[in-house]
KEGU-78906 format. One record per residue: residue number from 1; residue in one letter; x, y, z of N, C-alpha, C, CB in turn. Coordinates in steps of 0.02 Angstrom, whole numbers, plus 32768, in hexadecimal, padded with zeros to 4 digits. Glycine has a CB too. Layout:
residues N
[doro NUM,"A",[X,Y,Z],[X,Y,Z],[X,Y,Z],[X,Y,Z]] ...
END
This chain:
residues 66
[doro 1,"X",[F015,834E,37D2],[EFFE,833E,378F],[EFE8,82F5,378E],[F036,834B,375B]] [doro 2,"X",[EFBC,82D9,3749],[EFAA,82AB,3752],[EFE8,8261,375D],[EF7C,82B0,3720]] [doro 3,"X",[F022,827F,3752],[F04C,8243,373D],[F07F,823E,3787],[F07C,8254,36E8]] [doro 4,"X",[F061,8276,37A4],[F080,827D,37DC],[F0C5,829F,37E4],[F082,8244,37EF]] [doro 5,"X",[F0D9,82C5,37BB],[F125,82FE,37B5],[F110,8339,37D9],[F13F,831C,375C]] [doro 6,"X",[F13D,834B,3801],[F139,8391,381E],[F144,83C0,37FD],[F15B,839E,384C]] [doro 7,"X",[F103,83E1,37FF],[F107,841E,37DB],[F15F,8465,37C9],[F0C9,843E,380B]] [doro 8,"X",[F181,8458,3803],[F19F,8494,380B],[F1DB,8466,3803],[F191,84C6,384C]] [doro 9,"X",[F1EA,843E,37EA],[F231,83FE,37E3],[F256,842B,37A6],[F215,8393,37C0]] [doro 10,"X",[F288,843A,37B7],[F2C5,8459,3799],[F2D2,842A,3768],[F303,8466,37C9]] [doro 11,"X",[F2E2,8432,3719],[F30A,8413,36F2],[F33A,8429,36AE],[F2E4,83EB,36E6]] [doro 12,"X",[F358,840A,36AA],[F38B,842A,3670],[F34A,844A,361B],[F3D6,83CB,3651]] [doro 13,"X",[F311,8412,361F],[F2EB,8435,35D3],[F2F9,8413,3595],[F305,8483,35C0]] [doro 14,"X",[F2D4,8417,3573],[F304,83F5,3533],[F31A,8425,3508],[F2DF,83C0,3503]] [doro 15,"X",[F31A,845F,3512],[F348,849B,34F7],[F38B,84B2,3529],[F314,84E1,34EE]] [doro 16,"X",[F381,848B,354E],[F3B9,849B,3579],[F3B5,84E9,35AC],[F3F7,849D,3543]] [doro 17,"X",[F368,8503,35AA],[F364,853A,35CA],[F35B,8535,3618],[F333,855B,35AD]] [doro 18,"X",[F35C,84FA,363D],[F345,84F6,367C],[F302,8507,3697],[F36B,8514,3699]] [doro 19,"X",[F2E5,84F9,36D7],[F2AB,8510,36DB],[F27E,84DA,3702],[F296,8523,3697]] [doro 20,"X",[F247,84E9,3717],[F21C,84AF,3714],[F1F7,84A1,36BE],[F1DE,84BF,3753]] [doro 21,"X",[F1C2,846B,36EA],[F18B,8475,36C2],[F17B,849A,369F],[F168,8475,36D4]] [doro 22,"X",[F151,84C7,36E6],[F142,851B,36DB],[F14A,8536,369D],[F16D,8548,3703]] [doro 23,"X",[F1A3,8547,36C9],[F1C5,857A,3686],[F1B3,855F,3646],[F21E,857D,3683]] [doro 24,"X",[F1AF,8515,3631],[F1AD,8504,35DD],[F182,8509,35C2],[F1B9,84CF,35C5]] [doro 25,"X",[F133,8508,35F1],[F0FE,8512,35E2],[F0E1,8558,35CD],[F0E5,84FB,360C]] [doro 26,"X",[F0FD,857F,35FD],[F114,85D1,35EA],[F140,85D8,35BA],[F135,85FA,3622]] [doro 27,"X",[F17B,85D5,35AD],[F17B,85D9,356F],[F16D,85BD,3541],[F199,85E0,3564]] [doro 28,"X",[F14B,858D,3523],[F124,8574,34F4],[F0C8,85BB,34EA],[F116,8512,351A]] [doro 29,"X",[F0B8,85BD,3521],[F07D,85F3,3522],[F0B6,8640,34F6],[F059,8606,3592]] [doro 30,"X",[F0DE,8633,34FC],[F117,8675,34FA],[F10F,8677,3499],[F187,8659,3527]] [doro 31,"X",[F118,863C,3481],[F12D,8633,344C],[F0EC,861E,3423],[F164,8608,3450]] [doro 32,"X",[F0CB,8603,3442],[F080,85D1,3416],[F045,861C,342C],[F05D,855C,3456]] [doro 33,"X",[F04C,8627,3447],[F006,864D,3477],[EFD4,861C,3499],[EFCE,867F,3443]] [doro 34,"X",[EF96,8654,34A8],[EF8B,8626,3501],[EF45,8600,34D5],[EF6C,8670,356C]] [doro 35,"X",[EF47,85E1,349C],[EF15,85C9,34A9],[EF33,8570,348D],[EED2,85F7,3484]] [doro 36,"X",[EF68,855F,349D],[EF88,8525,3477],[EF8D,8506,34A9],[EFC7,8529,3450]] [doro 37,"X",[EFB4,84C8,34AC],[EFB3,848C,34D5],[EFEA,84AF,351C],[EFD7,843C,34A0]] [doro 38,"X",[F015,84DD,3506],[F03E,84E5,353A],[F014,8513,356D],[F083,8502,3522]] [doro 39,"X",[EFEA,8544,355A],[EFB1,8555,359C],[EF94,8537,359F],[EF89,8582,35A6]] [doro 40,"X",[EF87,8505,35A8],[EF61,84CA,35CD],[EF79,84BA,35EE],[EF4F,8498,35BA]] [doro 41,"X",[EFC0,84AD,35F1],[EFF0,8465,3604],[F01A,84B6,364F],[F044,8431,3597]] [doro 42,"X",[F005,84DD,3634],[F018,851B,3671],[EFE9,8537,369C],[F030,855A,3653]] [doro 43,"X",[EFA4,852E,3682],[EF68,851B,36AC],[EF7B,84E9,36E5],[EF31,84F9,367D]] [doro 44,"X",[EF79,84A1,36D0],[EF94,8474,3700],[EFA6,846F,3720],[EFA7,845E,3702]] [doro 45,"X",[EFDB,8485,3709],[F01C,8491,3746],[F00F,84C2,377D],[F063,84B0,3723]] [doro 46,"X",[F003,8514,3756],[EFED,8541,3794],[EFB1,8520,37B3],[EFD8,858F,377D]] [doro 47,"X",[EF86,850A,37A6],[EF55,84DF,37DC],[EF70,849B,380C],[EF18,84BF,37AE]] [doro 48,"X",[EF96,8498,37FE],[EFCA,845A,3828],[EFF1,8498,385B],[F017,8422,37E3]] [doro 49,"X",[F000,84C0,3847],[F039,84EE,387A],[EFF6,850D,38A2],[F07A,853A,3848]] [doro 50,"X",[EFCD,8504,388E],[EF8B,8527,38BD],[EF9B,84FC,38FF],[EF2A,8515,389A]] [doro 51,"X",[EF6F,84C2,38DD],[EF61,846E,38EE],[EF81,846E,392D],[EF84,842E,38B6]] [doro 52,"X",[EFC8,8475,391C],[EFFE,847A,3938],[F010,84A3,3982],[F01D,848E,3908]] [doro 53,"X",[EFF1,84D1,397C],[F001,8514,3989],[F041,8538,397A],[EFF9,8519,39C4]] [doro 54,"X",[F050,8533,3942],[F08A,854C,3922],[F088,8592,38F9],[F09D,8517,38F5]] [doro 55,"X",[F06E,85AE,3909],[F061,85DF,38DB],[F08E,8629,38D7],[F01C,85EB,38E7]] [doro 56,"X",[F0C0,861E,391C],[F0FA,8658,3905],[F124,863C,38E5],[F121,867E,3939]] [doro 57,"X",[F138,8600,38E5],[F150,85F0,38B1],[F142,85EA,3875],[F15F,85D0,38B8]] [doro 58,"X",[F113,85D4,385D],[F0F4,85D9,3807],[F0FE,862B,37FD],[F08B,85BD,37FA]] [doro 59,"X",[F0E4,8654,3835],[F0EA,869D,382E],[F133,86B4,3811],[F0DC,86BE,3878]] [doro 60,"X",[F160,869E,382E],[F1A4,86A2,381B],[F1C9,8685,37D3],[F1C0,8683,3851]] [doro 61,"X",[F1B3,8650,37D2],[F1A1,8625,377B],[F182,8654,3758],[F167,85DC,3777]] [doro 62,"X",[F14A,865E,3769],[F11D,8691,3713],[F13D,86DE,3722],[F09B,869D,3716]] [doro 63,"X",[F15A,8701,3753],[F173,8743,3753],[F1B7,8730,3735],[F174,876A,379E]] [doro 64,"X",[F1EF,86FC,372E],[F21F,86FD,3716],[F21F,86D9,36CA],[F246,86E7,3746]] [doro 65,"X",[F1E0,86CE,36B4],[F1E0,86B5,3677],[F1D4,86E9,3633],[F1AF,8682,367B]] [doro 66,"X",[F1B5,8712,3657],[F194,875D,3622],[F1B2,875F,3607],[F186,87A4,362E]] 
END
């Protein structure tokens, strides 16, 4: 990302749900729908886990977020 955080960095959340990024960005798309700031900000990221070559993991993030 531009600020330089790893995409897939584990953290407590400020709901206390754990997760990365990812997950908060997914659920925000969960709750807002996909056309608000949080699919964007999950755009990003899955293009960083590309970037990355990370992508069974993001795979594992958006299959456990549904």
């Amino acid at each position: 990302m531009l600020q330089g955080a790893a995409p897939d960095v584990d953290a407590a959340g400020p709901r206390g749900l754990g997760g990365s990024p990812l997950h908060e960005a997914l659920r925000g798309v969960k709750v807002n729908g996909a056309r608000g700031v949080h699919a964007k900000i999950a755009k990003l990221l899955i293009d960083d886990f590309k970037r990355l070559g990370l992508m069974a993991e993001a795979a594992v993030i958006i299959k456990s977020t549904r």
